[in-house]
C-alpha positions as CSV (number, residue, x, y, z in Angstrom):
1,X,84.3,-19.4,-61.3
2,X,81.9,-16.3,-60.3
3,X,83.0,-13.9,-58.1
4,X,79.3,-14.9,-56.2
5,X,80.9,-18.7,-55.4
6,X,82.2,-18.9,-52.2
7,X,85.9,-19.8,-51.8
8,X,86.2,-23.8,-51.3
9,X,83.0,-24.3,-53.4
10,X,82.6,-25.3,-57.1
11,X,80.5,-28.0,-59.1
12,X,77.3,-28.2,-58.8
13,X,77.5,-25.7,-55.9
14,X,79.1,-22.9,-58.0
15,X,76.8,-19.9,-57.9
16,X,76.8,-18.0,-61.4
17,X,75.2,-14.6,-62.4
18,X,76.4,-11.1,-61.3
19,X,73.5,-11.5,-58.5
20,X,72.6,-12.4,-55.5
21,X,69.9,-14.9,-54.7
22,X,66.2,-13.6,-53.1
23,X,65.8,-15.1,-49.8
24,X,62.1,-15.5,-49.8
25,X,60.4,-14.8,-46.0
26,X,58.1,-17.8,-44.6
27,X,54.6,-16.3,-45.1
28,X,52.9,-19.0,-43.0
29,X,54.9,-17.6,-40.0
30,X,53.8,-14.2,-40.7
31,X,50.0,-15.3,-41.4
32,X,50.3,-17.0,-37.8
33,X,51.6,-13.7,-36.5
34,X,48.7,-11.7,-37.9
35,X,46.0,-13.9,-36.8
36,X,47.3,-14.0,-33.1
37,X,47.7,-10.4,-32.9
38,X,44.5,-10.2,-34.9
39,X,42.8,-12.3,-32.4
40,X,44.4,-10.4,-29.1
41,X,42.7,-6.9,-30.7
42,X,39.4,-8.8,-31.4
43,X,39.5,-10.2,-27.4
44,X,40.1,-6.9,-26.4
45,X,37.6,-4.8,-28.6
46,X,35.0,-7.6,-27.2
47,X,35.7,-7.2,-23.4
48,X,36.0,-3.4,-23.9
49,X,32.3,-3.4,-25.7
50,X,30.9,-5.6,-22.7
51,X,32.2,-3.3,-20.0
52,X,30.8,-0.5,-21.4
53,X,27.4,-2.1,-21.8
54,X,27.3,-3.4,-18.2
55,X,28.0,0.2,-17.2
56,X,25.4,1.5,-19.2
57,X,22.8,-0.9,-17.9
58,X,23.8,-1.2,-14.6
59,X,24.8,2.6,-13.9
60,X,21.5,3.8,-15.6
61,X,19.7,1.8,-13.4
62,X,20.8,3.2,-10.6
63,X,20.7,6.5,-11.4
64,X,17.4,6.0,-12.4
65,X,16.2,4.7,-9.4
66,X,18.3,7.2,-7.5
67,X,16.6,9.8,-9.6
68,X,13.1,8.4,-8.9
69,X,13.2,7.7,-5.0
70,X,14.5,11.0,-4.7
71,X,11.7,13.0,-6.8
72,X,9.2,10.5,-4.7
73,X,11.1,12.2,-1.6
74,X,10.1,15.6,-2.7
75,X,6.9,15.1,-3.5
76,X,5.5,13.1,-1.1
77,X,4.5,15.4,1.7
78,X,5.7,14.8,5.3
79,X,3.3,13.4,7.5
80,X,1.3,15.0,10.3
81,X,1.9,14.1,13.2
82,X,-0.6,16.5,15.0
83,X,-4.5,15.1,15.8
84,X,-7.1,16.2,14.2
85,X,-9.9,17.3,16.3
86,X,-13.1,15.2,15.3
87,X,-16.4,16.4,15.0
88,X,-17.7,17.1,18.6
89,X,-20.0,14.1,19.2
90,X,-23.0,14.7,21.6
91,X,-23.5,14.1,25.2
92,X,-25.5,10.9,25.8
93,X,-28.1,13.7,28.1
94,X,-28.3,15.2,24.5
95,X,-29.5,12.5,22.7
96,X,-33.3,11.1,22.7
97,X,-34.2,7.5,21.8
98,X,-36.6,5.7,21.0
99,X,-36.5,2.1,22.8
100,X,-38.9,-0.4,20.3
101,X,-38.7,-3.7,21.2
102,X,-39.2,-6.8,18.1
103,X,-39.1,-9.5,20.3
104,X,-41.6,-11.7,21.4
105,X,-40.1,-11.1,24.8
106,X,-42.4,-9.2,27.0
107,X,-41.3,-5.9,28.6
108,X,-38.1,-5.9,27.3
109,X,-37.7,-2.3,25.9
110,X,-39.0,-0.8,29.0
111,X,-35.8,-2.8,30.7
112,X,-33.3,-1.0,28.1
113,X,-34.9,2.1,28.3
114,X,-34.4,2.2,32.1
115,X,-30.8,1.4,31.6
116,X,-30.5,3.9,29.0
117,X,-31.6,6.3,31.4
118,X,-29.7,5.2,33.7
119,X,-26.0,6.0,31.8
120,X,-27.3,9.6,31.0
121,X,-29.4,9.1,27.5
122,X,-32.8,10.8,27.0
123,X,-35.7,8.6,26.7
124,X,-38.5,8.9,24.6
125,X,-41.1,6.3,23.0
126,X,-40.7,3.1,24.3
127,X,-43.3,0.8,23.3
128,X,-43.1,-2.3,20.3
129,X,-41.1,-1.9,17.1
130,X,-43.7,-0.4,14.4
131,X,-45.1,-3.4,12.2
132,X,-42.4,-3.1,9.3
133,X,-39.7,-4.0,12.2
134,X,-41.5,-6.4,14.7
135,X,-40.0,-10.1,14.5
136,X,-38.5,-8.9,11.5
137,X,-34.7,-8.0,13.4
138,X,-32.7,-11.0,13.1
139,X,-29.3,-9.4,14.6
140,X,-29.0,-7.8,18.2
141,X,-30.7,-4.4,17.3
142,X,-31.0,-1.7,15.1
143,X,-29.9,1.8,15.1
144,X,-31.8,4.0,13.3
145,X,-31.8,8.2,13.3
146,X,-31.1,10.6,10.2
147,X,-28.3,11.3,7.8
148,X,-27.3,13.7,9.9
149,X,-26.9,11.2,12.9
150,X,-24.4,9.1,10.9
151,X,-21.7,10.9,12.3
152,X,-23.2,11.6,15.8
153,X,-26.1,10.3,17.5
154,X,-25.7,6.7,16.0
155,X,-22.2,6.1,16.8
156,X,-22.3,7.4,20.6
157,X,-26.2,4.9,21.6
158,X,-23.7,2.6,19.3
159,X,-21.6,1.7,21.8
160,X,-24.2,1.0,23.8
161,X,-25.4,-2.4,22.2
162,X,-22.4,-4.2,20.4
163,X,-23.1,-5.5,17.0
164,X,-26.4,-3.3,16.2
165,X,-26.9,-2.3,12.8
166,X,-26.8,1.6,12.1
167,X,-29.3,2.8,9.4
168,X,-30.4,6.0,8.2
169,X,-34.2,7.1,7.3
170,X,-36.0,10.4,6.1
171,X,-36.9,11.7,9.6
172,X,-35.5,15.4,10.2
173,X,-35.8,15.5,14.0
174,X,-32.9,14.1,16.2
175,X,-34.7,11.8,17.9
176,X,-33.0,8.5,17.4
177,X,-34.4,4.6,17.9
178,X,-33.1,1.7,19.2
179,X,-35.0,-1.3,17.9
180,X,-34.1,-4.8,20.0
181,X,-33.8,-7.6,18.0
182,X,-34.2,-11.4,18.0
183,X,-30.2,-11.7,18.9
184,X,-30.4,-9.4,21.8
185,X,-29.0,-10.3,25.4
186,X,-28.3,-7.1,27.1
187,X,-26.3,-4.0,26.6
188,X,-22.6,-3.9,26.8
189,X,-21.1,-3.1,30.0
190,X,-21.4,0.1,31.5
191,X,-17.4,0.2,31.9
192,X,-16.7,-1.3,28.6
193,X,-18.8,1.3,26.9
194,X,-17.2,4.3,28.6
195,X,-14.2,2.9,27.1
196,X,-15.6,2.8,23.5
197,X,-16.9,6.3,24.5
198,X,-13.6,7.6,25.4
199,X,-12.3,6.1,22.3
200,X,-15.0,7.8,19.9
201,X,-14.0,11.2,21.1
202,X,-10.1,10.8,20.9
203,X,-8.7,12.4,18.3
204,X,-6.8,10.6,15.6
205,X,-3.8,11.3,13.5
206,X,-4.6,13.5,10.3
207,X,-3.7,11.4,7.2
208,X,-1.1,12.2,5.1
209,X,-2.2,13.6,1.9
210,X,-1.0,11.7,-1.4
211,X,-2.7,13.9,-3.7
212,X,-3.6,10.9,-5.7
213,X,0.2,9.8,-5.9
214,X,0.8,6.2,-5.6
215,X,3.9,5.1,-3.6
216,X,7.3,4.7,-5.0
């Protein structure tokens, strides 16, 4: 019997050879080994990669913003807050107007030009409006006076007459004109336009410069 049988064994058990027997490991154990730790790593790598990706998204993002609300900051200049003095508008005693009537209603610009007078305004022509005018003024009244007016005479007789059309012409006098038209009642309220008066010559807020910036 070999020395490799053990004691109490023989036959067909008896082990022979000088010896011993490979013991062979079960590979499909280790395979399922591999692939679970395999799969763990892959898991891993995966959520590692997705963090870092919602960081670099979300984080740049910010930042970015951060970044560009604060360089809007800086370059957006602070706003005024002083007035701004406007242009000094004329006294109604300094302005001279032409009352032209384009109604068919009789006497009608010598009424307004008496009012006119009346609330401090120097009168001038009053008589019918010229032929490219008369019963041609659909609204309350016209306005009219030079470029240079735009800014001065027209505004102040302007709040005069609500609704009345300002224009402009060639003329390069200051004399301005009034023309009535087929819509007109009367002229506003004394007190209402003192009011609009007051408001013309109150000075507003200066704008904030954007130097052509939009905003952020």
């Amino acid at each position: 019997m070999s020395m490799l049988t053990p004691p109490g064994m023989g036959g067909k058990y008896r082990i022979t050879g000088s010896k011993y027997p490979r013991m062979r490991r079960n590979r499909g154990r280790r395979r399922i080994v591999l692939a679970v730790v395999a799969s763990v790593v892959a898991v891993g790598l995966i959520g590692w990669g997705t963090l870092q990706l919602i960081d670099v998204f979300t984080g740049g993002s910010k930042a970015t913003a951060a970044s560009s609300r604060s360089g809007c900051a800086a370059k957006r200049p602070a706003p005024s807050a002083e007035p701004t003095a406007p242009k000094a508008l004329p006294k109604p005693g300094q302005i001279k107007v032409n009352v032209f009537n384009a109604t068919p209603r009789g006497g009608l610009a010598k009424d307004v030009a008496a009012e006119l007078k009346k609330r401090g305004f120097a009168v001038g022509k009053v008589d019918n409006a010229p032929k490219e005018y008369d019963k041609k003024v659909k609204g309350a009244g016209i306005l009219l006076g030079a470029k240079s007016a735009t800014d001065s005479a027209l505004p102040v007789l302007g709040t005069q007459l609500a609704g009345a059309e300002s224009r402009t012409d060639a003329r390069k006098g200051d004399e301005v004109d009034l023309i009535l038209g087929a819509k007109f009642k009367d002229l506003a309220k004394k007190k209402d336009a003192d009011k609009a008066l007051a408001v013309l010559a109150t000075p507003k807020p200066t704008p904030s410069p954007s130097n052509g910036q939009k905003d952020c």
